[in-house]
Backbone atoms as SQL, in Angstrom:
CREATE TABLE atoms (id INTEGER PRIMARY KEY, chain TEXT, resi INTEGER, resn TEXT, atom TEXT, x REAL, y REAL, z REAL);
INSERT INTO atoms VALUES
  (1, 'A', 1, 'UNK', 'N', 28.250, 4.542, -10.259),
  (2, 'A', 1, 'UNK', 'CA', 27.315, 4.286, -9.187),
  (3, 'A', 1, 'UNK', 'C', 25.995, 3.830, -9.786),
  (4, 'A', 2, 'UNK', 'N', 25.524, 2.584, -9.550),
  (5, 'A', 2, 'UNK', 'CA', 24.499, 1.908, -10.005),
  (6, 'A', 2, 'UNK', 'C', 22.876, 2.909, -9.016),
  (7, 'A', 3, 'UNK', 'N', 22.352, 3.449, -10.249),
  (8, 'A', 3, 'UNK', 'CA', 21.066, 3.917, -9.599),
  (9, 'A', 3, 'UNK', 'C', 20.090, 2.595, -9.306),
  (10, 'A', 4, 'UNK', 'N', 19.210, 2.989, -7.900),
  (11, 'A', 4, 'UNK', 'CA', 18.221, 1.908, -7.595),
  (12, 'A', 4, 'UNK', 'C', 16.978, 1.725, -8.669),
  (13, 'A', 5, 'UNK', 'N', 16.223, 0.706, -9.012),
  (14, 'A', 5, 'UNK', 'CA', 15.557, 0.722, -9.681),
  (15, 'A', 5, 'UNK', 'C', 13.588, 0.945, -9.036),
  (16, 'A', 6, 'UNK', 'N', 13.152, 1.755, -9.302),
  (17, 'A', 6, 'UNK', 'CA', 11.853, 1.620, -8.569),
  (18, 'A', 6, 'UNK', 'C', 10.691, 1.650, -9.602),
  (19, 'A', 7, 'UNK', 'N', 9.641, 0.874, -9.244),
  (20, 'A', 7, 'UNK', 'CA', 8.585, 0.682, -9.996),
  (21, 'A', 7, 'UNK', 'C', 7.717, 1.055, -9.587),
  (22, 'A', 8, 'UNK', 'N', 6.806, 1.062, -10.851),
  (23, 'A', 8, 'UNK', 'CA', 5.038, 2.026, -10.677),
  (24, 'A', 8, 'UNK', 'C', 4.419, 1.079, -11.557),
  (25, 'A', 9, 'UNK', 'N', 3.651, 0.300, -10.522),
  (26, 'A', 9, 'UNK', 'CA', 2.459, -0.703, -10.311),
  (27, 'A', 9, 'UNK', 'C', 0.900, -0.356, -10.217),
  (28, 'A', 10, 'UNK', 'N', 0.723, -0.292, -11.429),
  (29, 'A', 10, 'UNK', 'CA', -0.941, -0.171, -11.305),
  (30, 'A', 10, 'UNK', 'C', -1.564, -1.451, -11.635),
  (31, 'A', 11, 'UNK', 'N', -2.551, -1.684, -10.513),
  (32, 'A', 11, 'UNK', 'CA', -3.366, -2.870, -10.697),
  (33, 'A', 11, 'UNK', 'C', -5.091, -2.415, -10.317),
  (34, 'A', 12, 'UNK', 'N', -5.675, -3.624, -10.567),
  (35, 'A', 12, 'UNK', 'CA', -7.373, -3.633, -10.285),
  (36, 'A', 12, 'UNK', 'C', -7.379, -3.988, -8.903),
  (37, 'A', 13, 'UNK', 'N', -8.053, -3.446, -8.011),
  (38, 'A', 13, 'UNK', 'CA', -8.535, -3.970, -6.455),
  (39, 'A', 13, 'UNK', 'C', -9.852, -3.549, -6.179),
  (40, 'A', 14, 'UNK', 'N', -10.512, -4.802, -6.232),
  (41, 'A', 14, 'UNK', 'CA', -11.922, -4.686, -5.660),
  (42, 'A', 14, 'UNK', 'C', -12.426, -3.143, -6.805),
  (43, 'A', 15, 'UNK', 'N', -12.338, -3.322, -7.726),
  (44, 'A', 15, 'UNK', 'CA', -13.428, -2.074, -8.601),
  (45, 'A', 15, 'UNK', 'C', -12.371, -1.029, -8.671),
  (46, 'A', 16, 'UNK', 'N', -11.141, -0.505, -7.639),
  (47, 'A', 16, 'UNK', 'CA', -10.638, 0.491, -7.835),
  (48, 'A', 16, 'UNK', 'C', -9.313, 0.231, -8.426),
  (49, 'A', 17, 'UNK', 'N', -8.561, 1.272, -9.029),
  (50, 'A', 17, 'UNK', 'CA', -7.111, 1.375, -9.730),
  (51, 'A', 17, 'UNK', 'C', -6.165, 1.628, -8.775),
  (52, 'A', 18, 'UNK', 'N', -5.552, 0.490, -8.127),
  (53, 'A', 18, 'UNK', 'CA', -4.475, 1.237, -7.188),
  (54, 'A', 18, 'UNK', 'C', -3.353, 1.072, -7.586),
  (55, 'A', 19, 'UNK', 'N', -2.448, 2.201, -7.753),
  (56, 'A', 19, 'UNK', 'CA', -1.189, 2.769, -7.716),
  (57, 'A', 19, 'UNK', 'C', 0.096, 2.639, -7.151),
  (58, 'A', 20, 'UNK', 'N', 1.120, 1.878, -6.902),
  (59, 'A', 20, 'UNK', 'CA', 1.984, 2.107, -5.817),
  (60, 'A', 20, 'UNK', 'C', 3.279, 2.151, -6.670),
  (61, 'A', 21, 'UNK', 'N', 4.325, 2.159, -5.839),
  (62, 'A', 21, 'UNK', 'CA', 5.740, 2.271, -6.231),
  (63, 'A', 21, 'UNK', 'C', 6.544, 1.259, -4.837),
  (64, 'A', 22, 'UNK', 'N', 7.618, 0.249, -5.756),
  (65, 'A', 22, 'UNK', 'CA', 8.266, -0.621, -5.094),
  (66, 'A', 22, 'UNK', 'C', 9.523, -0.992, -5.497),
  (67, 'A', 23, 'UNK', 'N', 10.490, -1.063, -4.683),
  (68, 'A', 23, 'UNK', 'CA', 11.632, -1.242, -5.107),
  (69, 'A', 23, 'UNK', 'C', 12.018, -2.887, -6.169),
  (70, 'A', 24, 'UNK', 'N', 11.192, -3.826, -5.660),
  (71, 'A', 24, 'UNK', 'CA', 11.286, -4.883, -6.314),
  (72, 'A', 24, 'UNK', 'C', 10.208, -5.932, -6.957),
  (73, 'A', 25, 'UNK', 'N', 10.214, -6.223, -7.850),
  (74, 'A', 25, 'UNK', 'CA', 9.311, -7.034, -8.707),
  (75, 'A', 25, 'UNK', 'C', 9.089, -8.430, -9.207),
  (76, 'A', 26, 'UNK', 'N', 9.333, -9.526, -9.162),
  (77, 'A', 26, 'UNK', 'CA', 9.096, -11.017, -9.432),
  (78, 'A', 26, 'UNK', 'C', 7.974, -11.315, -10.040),
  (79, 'A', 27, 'UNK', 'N', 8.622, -12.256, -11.209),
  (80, 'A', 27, 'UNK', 'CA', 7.409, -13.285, -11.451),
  (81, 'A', 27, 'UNK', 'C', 7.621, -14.671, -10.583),
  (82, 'A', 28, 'UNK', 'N', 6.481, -14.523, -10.097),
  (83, 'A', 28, 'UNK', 'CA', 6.325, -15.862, -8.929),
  (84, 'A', 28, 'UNK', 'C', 6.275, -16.821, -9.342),
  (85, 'A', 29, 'UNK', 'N', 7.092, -17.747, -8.383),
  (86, 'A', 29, 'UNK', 'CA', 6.636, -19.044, -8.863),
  (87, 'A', 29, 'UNK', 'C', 5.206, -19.766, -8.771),
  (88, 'A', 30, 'UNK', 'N', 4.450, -19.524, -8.377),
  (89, 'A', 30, 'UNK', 'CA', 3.181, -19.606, -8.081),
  (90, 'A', 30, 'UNK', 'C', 2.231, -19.048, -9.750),
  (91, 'A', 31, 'UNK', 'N', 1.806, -19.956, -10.075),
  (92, 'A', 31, 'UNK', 'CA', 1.182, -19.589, -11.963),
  (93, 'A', 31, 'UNK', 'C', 0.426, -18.258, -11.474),
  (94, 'A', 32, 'UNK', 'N', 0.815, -17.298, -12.252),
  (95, 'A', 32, 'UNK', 'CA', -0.300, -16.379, -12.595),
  (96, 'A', 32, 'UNK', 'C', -0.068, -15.208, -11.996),
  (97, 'A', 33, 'UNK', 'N', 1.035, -14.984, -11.135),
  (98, 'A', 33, 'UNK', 'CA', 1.083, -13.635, -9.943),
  (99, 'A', 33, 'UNK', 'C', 2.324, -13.492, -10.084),
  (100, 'A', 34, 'UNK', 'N', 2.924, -12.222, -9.831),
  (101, 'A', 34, 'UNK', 'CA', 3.800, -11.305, -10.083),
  (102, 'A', 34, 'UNK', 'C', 3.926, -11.113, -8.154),
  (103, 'A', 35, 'UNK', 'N', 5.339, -10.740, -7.631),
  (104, 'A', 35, 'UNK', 'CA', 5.577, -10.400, -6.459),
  (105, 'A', 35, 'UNK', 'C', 6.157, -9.139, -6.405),
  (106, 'A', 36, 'UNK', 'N', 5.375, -8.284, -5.657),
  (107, 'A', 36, 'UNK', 'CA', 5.880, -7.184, -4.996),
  (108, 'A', 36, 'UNK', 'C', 6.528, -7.174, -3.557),
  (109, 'A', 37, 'UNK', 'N', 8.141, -6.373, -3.762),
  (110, 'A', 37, 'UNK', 'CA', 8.163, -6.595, -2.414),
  (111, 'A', 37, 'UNK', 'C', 9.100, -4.947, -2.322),
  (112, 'A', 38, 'UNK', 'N', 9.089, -4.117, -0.961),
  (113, 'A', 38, 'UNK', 'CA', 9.406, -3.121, -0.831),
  (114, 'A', 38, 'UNK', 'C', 8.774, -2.243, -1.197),
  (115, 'A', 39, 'UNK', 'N', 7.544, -2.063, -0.901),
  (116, 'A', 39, 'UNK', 'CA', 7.163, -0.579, -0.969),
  (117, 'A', 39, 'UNK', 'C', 7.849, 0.458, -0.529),
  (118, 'A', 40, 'UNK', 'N', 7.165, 1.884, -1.358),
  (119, 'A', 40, 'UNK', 'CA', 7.943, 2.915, -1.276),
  (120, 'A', 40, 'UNK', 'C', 6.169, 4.023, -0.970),
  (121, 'A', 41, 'UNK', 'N', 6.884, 4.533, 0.126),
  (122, 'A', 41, 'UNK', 'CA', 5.797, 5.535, -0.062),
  (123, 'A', 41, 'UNK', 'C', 6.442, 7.159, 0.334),
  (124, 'A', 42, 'UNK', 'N', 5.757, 8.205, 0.133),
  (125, 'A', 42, 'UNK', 'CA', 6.551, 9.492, 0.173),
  (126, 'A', 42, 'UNK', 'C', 6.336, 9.665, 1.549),
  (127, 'A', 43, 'UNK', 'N', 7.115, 10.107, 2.157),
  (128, 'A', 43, 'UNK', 'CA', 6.960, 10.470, 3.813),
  (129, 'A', 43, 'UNK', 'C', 7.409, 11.953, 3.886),
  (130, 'A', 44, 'UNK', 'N', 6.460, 12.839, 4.510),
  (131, 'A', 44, 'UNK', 'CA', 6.303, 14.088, 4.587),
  (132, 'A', 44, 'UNK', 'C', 6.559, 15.300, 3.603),
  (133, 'A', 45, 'UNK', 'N', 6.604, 14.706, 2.299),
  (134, 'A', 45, 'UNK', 'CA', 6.979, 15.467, 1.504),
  (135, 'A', 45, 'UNK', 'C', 5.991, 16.377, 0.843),
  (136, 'A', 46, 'UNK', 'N', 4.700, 16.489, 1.273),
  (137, 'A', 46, 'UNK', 'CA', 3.850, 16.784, 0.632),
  (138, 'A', 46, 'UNK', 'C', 2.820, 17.640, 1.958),
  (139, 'A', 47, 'UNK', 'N', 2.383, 19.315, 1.819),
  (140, 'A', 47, 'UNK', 'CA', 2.000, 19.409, 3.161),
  (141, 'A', 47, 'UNK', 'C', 0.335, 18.963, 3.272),
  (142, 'A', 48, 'UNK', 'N', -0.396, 18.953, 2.332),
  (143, 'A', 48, 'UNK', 'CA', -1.711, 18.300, 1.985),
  (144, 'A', 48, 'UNK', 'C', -1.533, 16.940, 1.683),
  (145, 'A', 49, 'UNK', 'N', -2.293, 15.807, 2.529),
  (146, 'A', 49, 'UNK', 'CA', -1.847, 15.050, 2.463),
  (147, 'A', 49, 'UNK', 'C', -3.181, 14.498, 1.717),
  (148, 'A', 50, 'UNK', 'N', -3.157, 12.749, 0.789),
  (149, 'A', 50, 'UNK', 'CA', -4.380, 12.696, 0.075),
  (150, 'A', 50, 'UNK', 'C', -4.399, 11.304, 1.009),
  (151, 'A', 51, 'UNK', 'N', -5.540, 11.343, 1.594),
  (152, 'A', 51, 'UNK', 'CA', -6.210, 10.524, 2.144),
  (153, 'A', 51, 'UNK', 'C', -6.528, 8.924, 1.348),
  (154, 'A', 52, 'UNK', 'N', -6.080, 8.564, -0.090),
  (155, 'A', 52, 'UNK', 'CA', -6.218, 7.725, -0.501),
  (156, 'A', 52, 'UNK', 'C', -4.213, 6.928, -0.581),
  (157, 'A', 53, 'UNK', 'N', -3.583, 8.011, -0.556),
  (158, 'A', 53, 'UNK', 'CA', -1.822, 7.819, -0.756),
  (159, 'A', 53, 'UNK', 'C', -2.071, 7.151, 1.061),
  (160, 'A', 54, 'UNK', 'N', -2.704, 7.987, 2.218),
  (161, 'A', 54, 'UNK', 'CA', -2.770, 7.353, 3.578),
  (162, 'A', 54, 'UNK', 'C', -3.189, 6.020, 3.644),
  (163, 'A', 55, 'UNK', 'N', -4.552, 6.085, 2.897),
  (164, 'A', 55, 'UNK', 'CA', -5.046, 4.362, 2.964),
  (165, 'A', 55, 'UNK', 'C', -3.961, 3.179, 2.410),
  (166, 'A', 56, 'UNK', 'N', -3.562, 3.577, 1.643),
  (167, 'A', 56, 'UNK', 'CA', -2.565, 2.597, 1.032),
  (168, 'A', 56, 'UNK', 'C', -1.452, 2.232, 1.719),
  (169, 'A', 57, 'UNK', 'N', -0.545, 3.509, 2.315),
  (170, 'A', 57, 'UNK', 'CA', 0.181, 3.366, 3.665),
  (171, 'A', 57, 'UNK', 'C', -0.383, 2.415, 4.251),
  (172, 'A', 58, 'UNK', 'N', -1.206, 2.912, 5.161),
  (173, 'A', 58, 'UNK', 'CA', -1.858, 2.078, 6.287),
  (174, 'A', 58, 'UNK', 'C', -2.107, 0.318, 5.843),
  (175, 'A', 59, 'UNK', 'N', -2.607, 0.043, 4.379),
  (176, 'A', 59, 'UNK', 'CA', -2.835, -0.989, 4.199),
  (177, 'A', 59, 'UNK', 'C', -1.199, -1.840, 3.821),
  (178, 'A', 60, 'UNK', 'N', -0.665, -1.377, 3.136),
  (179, 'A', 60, 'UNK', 'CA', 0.720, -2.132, 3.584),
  (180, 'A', 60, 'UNK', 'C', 2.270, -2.252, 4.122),
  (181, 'A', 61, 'UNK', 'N', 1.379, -1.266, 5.375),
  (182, 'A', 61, 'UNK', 'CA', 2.456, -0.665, 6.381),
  (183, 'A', 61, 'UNK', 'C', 2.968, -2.396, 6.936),
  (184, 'A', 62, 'UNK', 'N', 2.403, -2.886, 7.071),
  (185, 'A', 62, 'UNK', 'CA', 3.714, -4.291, 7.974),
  (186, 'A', 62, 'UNK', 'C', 3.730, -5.794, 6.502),
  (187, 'A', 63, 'UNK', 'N', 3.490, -5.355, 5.317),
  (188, 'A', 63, 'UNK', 'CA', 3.493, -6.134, 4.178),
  (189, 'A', 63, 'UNK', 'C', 5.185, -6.632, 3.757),
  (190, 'A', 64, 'UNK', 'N', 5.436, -7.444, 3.632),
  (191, 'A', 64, 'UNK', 'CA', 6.922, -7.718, 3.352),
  (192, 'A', 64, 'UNK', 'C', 6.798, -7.996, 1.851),
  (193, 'A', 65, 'UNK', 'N', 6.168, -8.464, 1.250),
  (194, 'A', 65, 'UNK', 'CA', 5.822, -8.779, 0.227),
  (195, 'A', 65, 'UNK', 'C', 4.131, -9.302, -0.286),
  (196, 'A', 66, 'UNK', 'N', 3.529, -8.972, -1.573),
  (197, 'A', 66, 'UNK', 'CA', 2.590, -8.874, -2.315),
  (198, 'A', 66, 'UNK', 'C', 2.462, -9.913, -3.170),
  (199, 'A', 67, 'UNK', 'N', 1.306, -10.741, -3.430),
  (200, 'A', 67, 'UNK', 'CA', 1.047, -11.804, -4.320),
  (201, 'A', 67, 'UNK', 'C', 0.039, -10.827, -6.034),
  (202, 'A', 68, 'UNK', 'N', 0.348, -10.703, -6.981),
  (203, 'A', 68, 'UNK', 'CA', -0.995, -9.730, -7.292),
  (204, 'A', 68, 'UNK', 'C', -0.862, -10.823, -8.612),
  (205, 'A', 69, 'UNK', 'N', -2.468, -10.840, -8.531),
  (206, 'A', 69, 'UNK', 'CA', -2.949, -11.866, -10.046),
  (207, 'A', 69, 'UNK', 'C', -2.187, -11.236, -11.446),
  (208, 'A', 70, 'UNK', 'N', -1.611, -11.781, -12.761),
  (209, 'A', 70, 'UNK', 'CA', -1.632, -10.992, -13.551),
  (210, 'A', 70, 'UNK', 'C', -2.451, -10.412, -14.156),
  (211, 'A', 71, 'UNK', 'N', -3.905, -10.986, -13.612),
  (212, 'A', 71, 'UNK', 'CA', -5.048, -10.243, -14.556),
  (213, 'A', 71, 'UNK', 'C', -5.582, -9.067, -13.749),
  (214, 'A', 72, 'UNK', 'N', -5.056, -8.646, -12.701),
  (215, 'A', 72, 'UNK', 'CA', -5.347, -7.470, -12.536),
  (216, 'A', 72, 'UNK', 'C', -4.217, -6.424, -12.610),
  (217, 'A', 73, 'UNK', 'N', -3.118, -6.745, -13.134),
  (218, 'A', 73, 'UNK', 'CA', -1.813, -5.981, -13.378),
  (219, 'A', 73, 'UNK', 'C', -2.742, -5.142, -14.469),
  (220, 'A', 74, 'UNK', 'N', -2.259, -3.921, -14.419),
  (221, 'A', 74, 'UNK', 'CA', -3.002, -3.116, -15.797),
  (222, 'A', 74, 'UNK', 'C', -1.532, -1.914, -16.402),
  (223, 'A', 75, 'UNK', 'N', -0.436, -2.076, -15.201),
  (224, 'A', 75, 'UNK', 'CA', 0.365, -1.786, -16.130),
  (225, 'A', 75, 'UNK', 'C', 2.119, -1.726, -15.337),
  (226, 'A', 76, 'UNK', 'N', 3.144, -1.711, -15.610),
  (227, 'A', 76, 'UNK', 'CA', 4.289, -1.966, -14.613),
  (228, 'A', 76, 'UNK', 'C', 5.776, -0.856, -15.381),
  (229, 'A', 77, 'UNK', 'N', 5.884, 0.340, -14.680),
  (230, 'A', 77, 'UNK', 'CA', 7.034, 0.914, -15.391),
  (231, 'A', 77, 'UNK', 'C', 7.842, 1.155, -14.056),
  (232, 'A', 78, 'UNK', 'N', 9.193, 1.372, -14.852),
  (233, 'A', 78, 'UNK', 'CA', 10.231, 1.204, -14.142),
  (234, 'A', 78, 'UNK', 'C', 10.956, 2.944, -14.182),
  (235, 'A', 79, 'UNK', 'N', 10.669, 3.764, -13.123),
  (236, 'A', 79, 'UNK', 'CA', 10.462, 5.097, -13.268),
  (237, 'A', 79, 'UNK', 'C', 12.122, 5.731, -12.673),
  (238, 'A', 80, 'UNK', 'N', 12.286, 7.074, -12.824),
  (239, 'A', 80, 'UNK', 'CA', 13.160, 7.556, -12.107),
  (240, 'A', 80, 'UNK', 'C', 12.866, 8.553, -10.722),
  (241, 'A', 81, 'UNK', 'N', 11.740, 8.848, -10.931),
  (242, 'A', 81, 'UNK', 'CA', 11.241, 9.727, -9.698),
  (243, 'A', 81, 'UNK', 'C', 10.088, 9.024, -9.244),
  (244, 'A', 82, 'UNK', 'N', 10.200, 8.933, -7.863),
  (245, 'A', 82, 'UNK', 'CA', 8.914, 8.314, -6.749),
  (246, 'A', 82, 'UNK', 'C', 7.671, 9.293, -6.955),
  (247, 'A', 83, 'UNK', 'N', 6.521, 8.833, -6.908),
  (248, 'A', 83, 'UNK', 'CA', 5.275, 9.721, -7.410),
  (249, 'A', 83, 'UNK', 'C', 4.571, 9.149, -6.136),
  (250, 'A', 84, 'UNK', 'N', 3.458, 9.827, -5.951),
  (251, 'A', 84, 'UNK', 'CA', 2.470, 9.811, -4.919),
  (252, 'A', 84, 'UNK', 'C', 1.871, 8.643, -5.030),
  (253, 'A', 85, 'UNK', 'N', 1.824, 7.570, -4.123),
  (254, 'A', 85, 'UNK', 'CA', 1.064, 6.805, -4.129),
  (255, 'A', 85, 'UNK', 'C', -0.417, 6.978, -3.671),
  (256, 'A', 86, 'UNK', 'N', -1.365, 5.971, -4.880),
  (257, 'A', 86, 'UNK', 'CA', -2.696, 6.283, -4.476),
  (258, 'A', 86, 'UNK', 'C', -3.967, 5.736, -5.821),
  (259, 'A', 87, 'UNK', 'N', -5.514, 5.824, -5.136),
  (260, 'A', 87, 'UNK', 'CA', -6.440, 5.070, -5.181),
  (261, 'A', 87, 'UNK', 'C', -7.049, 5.569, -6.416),
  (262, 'A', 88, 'UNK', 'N', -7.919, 5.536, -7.440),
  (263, 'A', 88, 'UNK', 'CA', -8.365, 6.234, -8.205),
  (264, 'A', 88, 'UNK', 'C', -9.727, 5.218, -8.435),
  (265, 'A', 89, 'UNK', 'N', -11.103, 6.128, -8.883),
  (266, 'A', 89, 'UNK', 'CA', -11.652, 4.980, -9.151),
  (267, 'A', 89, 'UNK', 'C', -11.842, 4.582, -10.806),
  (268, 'A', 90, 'UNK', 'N', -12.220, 3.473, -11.057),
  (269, 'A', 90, 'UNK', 'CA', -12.109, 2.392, -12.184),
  (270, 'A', 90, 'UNK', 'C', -13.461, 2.740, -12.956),
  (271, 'A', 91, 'UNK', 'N', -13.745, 3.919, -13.629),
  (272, 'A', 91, 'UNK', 'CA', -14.597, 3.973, -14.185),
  (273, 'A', 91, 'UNK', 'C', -15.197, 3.341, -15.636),
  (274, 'A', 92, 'UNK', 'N', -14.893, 2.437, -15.790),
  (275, 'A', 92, 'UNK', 'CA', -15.063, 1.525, -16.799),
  (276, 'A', 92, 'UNK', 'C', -14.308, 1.492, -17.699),
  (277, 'A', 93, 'UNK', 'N', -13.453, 2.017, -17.804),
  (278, 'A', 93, 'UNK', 'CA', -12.080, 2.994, -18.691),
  (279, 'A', 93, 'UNK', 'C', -11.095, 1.579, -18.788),
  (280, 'A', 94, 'UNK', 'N', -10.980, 1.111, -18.021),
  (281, 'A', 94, 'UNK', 'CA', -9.582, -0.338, -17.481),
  (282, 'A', 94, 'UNK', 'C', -10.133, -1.676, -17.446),
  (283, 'A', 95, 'UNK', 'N', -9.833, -2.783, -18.315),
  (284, 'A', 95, 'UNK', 'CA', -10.427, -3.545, -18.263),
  (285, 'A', 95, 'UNK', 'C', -9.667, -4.857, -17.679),
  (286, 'A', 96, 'UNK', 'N', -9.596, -5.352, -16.607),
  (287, 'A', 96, 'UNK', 'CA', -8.376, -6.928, -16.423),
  (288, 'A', 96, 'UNK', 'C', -8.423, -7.693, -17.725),
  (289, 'A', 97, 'UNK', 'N', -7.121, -7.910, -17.561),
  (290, 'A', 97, 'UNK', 'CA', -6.532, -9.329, -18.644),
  (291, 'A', 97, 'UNK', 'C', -7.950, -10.352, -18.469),
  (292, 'A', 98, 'UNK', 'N', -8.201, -11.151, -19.786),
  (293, 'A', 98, 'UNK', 'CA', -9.115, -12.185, -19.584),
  (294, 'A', 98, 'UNK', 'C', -8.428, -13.327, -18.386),
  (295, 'A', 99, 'UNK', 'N', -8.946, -13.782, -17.782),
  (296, 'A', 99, 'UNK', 'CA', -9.008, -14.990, -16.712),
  (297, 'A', 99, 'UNK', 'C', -7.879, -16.382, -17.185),
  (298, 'A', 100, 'UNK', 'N', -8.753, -16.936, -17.930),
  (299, 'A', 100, 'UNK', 'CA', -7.649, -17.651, -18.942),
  (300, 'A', 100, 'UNK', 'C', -6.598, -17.309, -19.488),
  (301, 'A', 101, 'UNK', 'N', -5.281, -17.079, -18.862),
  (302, 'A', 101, 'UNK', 'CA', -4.056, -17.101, -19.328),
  (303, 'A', 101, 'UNK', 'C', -3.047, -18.415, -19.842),
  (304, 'A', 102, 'UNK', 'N', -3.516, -19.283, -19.742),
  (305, 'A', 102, 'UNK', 'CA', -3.229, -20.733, -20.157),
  (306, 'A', 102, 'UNK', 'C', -2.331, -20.735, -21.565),
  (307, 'A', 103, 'UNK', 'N', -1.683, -21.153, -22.253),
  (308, 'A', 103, 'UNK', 'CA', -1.418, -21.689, -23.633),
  (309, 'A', 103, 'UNK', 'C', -2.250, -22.383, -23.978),
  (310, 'A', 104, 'UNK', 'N', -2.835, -21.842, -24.914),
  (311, 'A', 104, 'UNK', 'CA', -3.859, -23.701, -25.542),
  (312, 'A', 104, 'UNK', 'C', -2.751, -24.215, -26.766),
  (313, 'A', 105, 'UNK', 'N', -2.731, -25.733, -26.258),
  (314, 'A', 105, 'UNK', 'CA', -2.151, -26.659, -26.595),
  (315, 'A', 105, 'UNK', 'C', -3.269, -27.411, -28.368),
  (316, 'A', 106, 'UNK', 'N', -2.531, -27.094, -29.832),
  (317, 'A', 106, 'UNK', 'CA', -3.181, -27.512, -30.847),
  (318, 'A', 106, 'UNK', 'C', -2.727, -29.232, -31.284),
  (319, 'A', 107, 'UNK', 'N', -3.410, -29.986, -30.923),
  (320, 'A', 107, 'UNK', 'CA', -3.590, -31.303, -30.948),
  (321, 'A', 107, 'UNK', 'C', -3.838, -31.817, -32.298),
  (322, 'A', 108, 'UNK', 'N', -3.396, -32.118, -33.461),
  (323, 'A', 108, 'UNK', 'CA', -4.350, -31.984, -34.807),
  (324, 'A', 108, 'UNK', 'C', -4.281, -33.351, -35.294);
């Protein structure tokens, strides 16, 4: 029996580190962005709930799929247990990939 594969996606948004978990992952055809599609979020499993795992719900409760730059990817594992999704802030600790992801081409 083939186990499902689920991922833990941390990226940069707007200053903060957000967190999620998704069943599927692509590199897009589109230069530079990675596709998320299937979120996973924990539903009632938890009786305190964290108000930042809610925001994230809420923000891609009707999302079918995700465009995310690679320069704000900060890291992508492929886990066996679903973890809490959620917001953390970016205290100078995480830095995005430089901008320029290009090949430079040596002409000589």
């Amino acid at each position: 029996m083939k186990k499902s594969n689920v991922y833990k996606i941390k990226f940069i948004q707007l200053g903060e580190i957000y967190e999620v978990f998704a069943r599927h992952i692509y590199q897009s055809e589109m230069y530079g962005f990675i596709e998320v599609e299937e979120y996973i979020f924990n539903r009632d499993k938890q009786l305190v709930v964290d108000p930042t795992s809610e925001k994230l719900k809420n923000e891609f409760l009707n999302v079918e799929r995700s465009y995310i730059p690679l320069n704000s990817i900060v890291r992508i594992d492929e886990v066996d247990e679903l973890g809490e999704a959620k917001i953390t802030e970016n205290k100078g600790q995480v830095s995005p990939f430089p901008l320029n992801i290009q090949p430079v081409s040596n002409k000589d």
